[in-house]
Steps between C-alpha positions, in 0.01 A plus 500: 500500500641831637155659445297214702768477784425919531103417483501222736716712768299819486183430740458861515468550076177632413254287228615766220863456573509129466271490195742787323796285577335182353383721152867563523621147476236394244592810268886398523456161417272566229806758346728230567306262304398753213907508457478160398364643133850617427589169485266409160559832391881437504471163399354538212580805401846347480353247307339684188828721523737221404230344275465804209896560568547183392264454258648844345860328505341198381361620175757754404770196545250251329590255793300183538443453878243815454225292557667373837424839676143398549632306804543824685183515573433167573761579798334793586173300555687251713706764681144682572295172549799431815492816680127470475463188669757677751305823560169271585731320774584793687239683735433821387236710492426609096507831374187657374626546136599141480209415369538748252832403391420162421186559269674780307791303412367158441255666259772648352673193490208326332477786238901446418430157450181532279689763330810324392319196462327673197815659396430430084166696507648781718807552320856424609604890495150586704558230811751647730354885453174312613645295775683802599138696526418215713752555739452878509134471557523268826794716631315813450197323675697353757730788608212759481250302732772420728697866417820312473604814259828301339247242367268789363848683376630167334156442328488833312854476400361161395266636269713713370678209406254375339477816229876443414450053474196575261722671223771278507540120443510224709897468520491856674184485675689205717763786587191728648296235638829421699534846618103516563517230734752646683360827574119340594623172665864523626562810638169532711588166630844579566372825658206331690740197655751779583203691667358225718866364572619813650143526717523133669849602568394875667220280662815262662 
């Protein structure tokens, strides 16, 4: 509003000026918007987090409600299906690399599911070091085409993860996926909200 109330009471601005000031609005409300990733990334980073923690506590206490942990990610898909449906509401112009977002993870979202789905022919102490390659293979795609550098950071600590979870069992590997997800998923987003918070505010 401040930017059109400026445009509409400047007779005098030249063609160039306007159009520079316009680019300017478009390119903050596409950052604004691209901030809106943190959001999934947090989500369900969070999510996969509590899931091996709990599956590692699980196990090593032999408690029965294991197989109730699945349900996080049911709530994840709800939590992401409802700020979806709220993102499409709202007016904003879309980032370029939204596009890019939303292929890479919802192929790698397929892949997780077609991978745990055959979880007897892959091998129960194989899964998570291959979800987990999964996960550092979109990050590293995602934050080097966008050069978000804590998404390329957390991927290659993510594969490095991934040489430690392949020599040890699937009781541990929980531990590392855990601490995986955390360095590709939550702390970018964390880091990326933080980022985009602190600009609208500058911006006010």
């Amino acid at each position: 509003m401040q930017h059109n109330f400026i445009i509409m009471n400047q007779p005098n601005m030249s063609e160039k000026q306007s159009l520079d000031i316009i680019n300017d609005m478009l390119t903050n409300a596409k950052e604004e918007d691209a901030g809106g990733s943190a959001f999934y990334f947090v989500l369900w980073g969070i999510i996969v987090m509590a899931f091996s923690v709990l599956t590692y506590y699980a196990i090593i206490t032999k408690a029965a409600w294991q197989p109730w942990t699945y349900m996080l990610f049911l709530i994840g898909g709800i939590a992401s299906f409802i700020r979806s449906r709220s993102d499409d509401k709202k007016e904003i112009v879309k980032s370029r690399y939204d596009r890019l977002y939303m292929f890479v993870w919802s192929g790698v979202g397929i892949c997780l599911g077609l991978s745990w789905g055959f979880v007897a022919l892959i091998g129960i102490n194989n899964i998570l070091p291959v979800s987990l390659l999964f996960y550092g293979l979109a990050s590293f795609i995602t934050g080097g085409v966008s050069r978000y550098y804590p998404s390329l950071i957390g991927s290659i600590i993510c594969f490095v993860c991934v040489i430690f979870a392949f020599q040890t069992n699937f009781v541990h590997q929980n531990l590392i996926c855990a601490f995986a997800v955390l360095c590709v998923h939550v702390v970018p987003g964390l880091m990326m909200n933080r980022y985009y918070k602190g600009k609208k505010r500058y911006a006010e």
